[in-house]
C-alpha angles and dihedrals in degrees: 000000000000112000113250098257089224083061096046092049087045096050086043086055101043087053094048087053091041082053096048096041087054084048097056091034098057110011106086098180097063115079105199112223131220085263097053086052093047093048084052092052090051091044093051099053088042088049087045088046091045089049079053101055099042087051087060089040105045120007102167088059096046082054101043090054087050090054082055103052094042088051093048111097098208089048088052094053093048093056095037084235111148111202090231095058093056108119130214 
C-alpha cells in the first residue's frame, strides 16, 4: 500500500513544526524572528489543509495512523491519553 500523498506532506510538515516548537522551547540561544513565526503560521495551515484533503482522499490511512498512534505507549503518554479512557 502506497501512503495518500496529502498524508505523507502532512506528516513531513507536522514533524518540521514539532522541530521547530522543541527549538524555541529548549534552544536559548535562537530568537525566533517575525518571519520564522509567519512561516509557522503558513506551514501549519498547509499542514491543517493537507490533513483535509488526505481525510477526503483516503479515510481508512488517516485512521489507521490515528489506531497507531492510540496503541503506542509513548504516544499515549505525550497526549496524556490513557487507552482506557478512549471513547467510541
Amino acid at each position: 500500500m502506497v501512503c495518500d500523498p496529502s498524508l505523507l506532506a502532512f506528516g513531513e510538515a507536522f514533524m518540521q513544526l514539532y522541530a521547530e516548537r522543541e527549538r524555541a522551547d529548549y534552544d536559548h540561544l535562537w530568537a525566533p524572528s517575525k518571519s520564522d513565526a509567519a512561516e509557522a503560521i503558513v506551514s501549519a495551515r498547509d499542514a491543517v489543509l493537507q490533513m483535509e484533503q488526505a481525510r477526503s482522499a483516503s479515510p481508512e490511512q488517516v485512521q489507521a495512523v490515528c489506531l497507531a498512534v492510540m496503541v503506542d505507549q509513548r504516544s499515549r503518554k505525550r497526549m496524556k491519553f490513557p487507552l482506557s479512557s478512549a471513547r467510541p
